[in-house]
Every structure is written in structure tokens, then in C-alpha cells.
N, C-alpha and C positions, 0 to 999 in steps of 0.2 A: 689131703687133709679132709675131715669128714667132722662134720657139724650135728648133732644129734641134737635136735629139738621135738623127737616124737612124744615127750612127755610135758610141754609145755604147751598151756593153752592159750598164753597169754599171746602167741605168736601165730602169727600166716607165714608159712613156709617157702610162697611167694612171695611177700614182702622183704622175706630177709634174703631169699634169691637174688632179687635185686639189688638191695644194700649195699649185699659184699660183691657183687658185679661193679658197683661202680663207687667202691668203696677206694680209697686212696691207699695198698695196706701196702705200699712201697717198701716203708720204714721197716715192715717185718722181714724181710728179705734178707738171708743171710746165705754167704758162704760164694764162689764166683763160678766153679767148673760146672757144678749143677746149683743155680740158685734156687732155693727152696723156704717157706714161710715153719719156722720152727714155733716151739712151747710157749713165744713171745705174744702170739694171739690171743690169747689170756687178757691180756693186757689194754687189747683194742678194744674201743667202748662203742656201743653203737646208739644213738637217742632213738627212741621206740614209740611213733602214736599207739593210742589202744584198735584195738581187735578192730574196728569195725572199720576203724580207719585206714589201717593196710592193707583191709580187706579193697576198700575201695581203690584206694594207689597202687594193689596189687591187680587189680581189674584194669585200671586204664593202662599200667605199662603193658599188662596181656596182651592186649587190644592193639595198644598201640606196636608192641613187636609183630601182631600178624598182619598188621597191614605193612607194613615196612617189607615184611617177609613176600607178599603176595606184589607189592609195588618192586621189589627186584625179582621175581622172577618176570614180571611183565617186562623189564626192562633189559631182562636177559634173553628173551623171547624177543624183543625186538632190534637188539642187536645181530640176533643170530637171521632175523627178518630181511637186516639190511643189508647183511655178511652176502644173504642169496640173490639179492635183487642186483648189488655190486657184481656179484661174478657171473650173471645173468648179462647185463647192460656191457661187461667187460668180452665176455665171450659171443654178442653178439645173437642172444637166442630174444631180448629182449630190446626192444630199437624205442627211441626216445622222440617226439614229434616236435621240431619246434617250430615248424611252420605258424603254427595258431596266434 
């Protein structure tokens, strides 16, 4: 499905990104083998602040996805950190002190 709002100014094209991201459009949904959102979308309404405003909510959710984004790869990076330490300490290349 493809959303054409390049002639609209009243809109941020990230803001509405986000909308229908985390929009509810269940109810569109038809059909079971391949479920697919039909001609029903017409129909969904979406409440819209002005321009400057989803300029801004379109700013902070940016933001806030790239740090989410850069917080799992750190996270991913440290898993795969501990993945080596483990078969380190398992295979014996790396010995653990607990004398202390």
C-alpha cells in the first residue's frame, strides 16, 4: 500500500511514518491465506497537530529510534563479548583467580 502525500504541505512525512507505525489498522485487515489492508483505508482517520508540531514529535521519535538502535547494537556487541569470554573460561585459555 503506498500513501502519496508529496503534494501536501500541511504534512511531515515522518510524522505520519510514525502514526501509521503504531497505528491500530487491525480492523483493515481482510481476507485469511494472504491477509492484506484493502480500499477500507479511506476510511481510517488519523487526528493531525499542525506542521511545526510533528515536525517536533517527528524529531524526538528520530532521536529516540537512534538511540534505541545504537543501545541494541551495544547490546549485541556485548553479548557476542560474553559469548567469547564464556568459551574462553570454558576452554581454559582464560583462568579465573579467586584466591583474592
Amino acid at each position: 500500500m503506498v500513501v502519496n502525500v508529496d503534494e501536501n504541505n500541511n504534512l511531515n512525512k515522518k510524522f505520519l511514518f510514525y502514526m501509521l507505525c503504531y497505528s491500530d489498522l487491525n480492523y483493515l485487515i481482510t481476507g485469511s491465506g494472504q491477509p492484506q489492508i484493502t480500499g477500507n483505508i479511506k476510511i481510517h482517520l488519523v487526528s493531525m497537530p499542525g506542521v511545526e508540531e510533528q515536525e517536533k514529535i517527528a524529531t524526538v521519535l528520530t532521536a529516540a529510534d537512534k538511540e534505541i538502535t545504537t543501545l541494541e547494537q551495544k547490546l549485541e556487541h556485548l553479548k557476542q563479548e560474553k559469548k567469547s569470554l564464556m568459551q574462553q573460561l570454558l576452554t581454559g585459555k582464560h583462568r579465573v583467580d579467586f584466591a583474592r
